[in-house]
C-alpha atoms as one frame of an Amber mdcrd trajectory, in Angstrom:
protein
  93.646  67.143  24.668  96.065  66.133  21.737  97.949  62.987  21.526 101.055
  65.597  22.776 101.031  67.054  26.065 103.030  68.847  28.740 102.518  66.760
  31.520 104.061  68.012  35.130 104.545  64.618  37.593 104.907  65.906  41.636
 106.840  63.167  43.001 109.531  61.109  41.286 109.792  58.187  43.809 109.401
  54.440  42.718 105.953  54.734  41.278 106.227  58.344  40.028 109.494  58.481
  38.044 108.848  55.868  36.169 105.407  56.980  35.067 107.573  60.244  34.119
 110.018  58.076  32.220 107.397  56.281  30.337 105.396  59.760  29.403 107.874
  60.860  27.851 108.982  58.423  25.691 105.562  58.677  24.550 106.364  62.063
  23.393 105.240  63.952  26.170 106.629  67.222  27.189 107.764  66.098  31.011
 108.591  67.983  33.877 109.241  66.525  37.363 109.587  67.982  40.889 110.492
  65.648  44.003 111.712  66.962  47.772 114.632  64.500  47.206 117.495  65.862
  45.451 118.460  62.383  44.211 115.057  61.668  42.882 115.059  64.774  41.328
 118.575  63.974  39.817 117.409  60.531  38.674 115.076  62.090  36.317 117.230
  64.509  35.056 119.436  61.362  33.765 116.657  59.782  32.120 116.064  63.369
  30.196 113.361  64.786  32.534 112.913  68.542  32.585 112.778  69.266  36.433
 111.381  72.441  38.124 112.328  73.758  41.706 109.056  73.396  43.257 105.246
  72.118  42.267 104.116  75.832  41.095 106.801  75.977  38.899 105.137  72.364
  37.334 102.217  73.535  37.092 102.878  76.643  34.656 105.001  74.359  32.559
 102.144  71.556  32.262  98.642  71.079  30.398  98.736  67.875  32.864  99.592
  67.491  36.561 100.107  63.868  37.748 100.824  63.843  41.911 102.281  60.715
  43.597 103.389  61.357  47.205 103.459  59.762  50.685 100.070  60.623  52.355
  97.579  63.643  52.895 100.045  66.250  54.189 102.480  66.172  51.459  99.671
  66.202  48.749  98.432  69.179  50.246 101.584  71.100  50.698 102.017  70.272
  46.890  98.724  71.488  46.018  98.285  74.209  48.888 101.310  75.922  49.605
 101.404  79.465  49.267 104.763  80.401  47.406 104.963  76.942  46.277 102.319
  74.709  45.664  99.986  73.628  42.090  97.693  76.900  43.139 100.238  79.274
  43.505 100.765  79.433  40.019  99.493  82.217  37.921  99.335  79.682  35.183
  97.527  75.766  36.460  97.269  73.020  34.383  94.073  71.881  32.441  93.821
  69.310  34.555  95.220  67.987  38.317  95.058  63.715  38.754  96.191  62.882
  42.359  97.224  59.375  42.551  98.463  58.998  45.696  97.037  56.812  48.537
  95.068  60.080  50.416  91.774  60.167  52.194  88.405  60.970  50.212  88.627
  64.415  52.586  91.549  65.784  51.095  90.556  64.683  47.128  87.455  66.657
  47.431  89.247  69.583  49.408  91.738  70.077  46.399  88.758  69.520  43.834
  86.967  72.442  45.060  89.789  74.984  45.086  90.593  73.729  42.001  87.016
  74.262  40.145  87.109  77.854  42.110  89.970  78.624  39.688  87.822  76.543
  36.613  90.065  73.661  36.379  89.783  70.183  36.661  90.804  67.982  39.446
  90.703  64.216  39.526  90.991  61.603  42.102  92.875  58.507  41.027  95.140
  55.457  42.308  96.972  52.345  40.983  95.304  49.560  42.368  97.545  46.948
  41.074 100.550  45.088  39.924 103.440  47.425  41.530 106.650  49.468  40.234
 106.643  46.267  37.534 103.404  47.048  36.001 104.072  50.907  36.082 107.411
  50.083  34.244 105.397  48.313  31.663 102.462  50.920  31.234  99.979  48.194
  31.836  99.094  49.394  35.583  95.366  48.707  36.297  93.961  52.520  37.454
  90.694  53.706  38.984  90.473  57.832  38.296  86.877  59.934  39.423  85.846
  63.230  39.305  84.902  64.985  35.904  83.605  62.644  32.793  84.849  65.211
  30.774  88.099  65.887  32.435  88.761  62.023  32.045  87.756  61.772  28.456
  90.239  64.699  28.104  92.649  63.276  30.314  93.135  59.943  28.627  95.919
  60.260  26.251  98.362  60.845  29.392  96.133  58.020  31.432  97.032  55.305
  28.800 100.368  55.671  28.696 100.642  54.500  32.514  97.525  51.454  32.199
  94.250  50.907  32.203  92.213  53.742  32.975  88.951  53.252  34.409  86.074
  55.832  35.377  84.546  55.117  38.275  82.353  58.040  39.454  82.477  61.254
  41.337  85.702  62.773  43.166  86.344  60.860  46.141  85.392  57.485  44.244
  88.935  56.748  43.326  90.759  56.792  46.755  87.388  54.843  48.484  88.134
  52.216  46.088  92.333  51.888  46.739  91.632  52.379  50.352  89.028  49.694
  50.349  91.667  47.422  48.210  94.615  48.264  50.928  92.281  47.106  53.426
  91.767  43.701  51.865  95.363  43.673  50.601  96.570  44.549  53.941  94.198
  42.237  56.328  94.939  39.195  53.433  98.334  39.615  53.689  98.559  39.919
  57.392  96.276  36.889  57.979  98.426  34.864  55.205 101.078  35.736  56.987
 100.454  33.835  60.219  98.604  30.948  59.009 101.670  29.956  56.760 103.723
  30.839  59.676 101.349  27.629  61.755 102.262  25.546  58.626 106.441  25.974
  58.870 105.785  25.959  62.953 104.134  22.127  61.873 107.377  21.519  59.414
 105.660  22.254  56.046 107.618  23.586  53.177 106.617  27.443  52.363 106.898
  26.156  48.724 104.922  23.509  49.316 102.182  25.284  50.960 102.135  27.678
  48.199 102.274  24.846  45.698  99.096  23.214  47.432  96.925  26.293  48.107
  97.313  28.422  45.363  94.705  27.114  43.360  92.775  26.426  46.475  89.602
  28.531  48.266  91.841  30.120  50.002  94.421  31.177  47.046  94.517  34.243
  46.092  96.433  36.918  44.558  98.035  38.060  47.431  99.530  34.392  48.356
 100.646  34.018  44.386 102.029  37.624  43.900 103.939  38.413  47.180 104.612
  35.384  49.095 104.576  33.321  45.688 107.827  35.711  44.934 108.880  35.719
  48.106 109.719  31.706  47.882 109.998  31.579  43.926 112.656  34.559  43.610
 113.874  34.987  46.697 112.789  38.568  47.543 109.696  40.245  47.284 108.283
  42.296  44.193 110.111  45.532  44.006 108.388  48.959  45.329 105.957  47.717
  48.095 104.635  50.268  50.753 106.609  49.581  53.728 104.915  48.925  57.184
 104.632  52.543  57.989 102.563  53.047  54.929 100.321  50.051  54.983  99.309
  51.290  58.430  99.174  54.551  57.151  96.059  53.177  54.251  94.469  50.911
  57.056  94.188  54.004  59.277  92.798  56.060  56.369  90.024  53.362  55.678
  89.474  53.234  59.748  88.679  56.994  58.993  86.826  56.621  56.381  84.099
  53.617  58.166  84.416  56.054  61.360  82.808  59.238  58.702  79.899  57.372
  56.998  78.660  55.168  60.575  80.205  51.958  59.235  80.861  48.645  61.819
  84.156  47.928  61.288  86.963  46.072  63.457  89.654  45.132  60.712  91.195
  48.350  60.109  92.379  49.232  63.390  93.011  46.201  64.220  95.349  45.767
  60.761  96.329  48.970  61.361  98.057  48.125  64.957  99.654  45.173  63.871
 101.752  46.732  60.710 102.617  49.372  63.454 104.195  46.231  65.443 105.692
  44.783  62.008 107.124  47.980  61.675 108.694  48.248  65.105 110.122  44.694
  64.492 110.597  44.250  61.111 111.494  47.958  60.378 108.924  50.430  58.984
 110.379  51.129  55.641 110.565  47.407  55.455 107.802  45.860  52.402 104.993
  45.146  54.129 104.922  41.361  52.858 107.430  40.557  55.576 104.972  40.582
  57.960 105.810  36.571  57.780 109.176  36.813  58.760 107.392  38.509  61.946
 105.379  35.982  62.920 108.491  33.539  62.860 110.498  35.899  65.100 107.460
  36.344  66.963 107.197  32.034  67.335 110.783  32.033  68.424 110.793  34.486
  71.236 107.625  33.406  72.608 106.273  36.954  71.808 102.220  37.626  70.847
 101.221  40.412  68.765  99.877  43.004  70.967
């Protein structure tokens, strides 16, 4: 692939647009589809060609990029009949999902795609948020084709740091097996520091004292670290829905290969409760705010 593409990106939300934005000041050809009319109009303003449904991307694009909610909308983008990547007479050279979907549906689209002899690659952004995406520095895990990556990798490195980590599937075992320790850590962090204001110590004191401690981490620093240092947390984190959405993916995915596991459904019930609480759109870091609630009204996590 030349240093020039068209590259097509399927969902324009808080991680997608701007990857779109940052393509094409790169000098990418961009075109950008979203379900939401004001995503869709949001890229328009920041000079983004958009196209009235995915097919419609994917005869305009040497590159697809895909970043939407879970397994159902990534295959209505790819599977639709009138509408979706395959209905197109014309498909791109290549087809990266980066969305947070199952292993199942990566290797579903990967053979329909080689039936039609193109590429598709699995692939997710296992770090650092809408801020590193912004910045083009966004730490990336992509599998499938050696060759398609290699090809691939002019439109890669514009969003981060592309790494190859082995055959389709590989990529979305990885994030889901990061969103299960992201999601456990933070849920776990959560309550103990919610023990340590209960005992009348100072969240910013905690913080101060166990961030370079065995049990710092970057979860502590990066969310709750912001949470006290800022006053809000990072911008663009999954909500509660979402989170329990990845934990119940990686439940799915130890249920498939015969692996013991007790955290993800267990992690997975208690963002559903955060979300009933705390609200499910709500960023799943405020699972601490929960636990204070929860302290006040006498309430256990079910």
């Amino acid at each position: 692939m030349t240093a020039r593409a068209s590259v097509g990106v399927v969902g324009l939300g808080a991680m997608g647009l701007p990857m779109a934005v940052n393509l094409r000041r790169a000098g990418h050809a961009v075109t950008g589809f979203d379900v939401s009319a004001e995503a869709v109009a949001s890229a328009a303003r920041e000079g983004i060609a958009t196209a009235v449904h995915p097919a419609a991307v994917s005869a305009a694009s040497d590159v697809v990029l895909t970043m939407v909610w879970d397994d159902d909308a990534l295959a209505r983008v790819i599977f639709d009949a009138q509408t979706g990547l395959l209905a197109s007479t014309a498909l791109p050279r290549c087809t990266i999902d980066l969305s947070t979907t199952s292993v199942a549906v990566a290797r579903r689209a990967g053979e329909a795609f080689a039936s039609r002899g193109r590429a598709f690659m699995d692939g997710a952004v296992i770090g650092g948020g809408v801020a590193a995406i912004r910045e083009g520095r966004s730490p990336l895990v992509v599998a499938g084709s050696a060759a398609a990556y290699a090809d691939a990798m002019p439109v890669l490195a514009v969003i981060g740091r592309a790494e190859f980590v082995g055959p389709l599937g590989t990529a979305k075992a990885v994030k889901l097996i990061n969103n299960l320790l992201v999601g456990v850590l933070t849920a776990s962090n959560a309550e103990a520091l919610s023990l340590g204001t209960s005992l009348g110590l100072a969240m910013s004191d905690m913080l101060a004292w166990l961030r370079d401690s065995d049990a710092g981490s970057n979860v502590l620093a990066s969310y709750v670290g912001s949470r006290v240092e800022r006053g809000r947390y990072p911008d663009g984190l999954i909500g509660h829905a979402l989170m329990a959405k990845d934990l119940r993916l990686a439940a799915q995915l130890a249920e498939a290969t015969g692996t013991a596991m007790s955290f993800p459904r267990f992690a997975e019930q208690a963002y559903l409760e955060f979300g009933r609480h705390r609200g499910a759109t709500e960023p799943f870091p405020c699972a601490y705010e929960y636990f204070r609630e929860a302290s006040t009204r006498g309430a256990q996590l079910r």
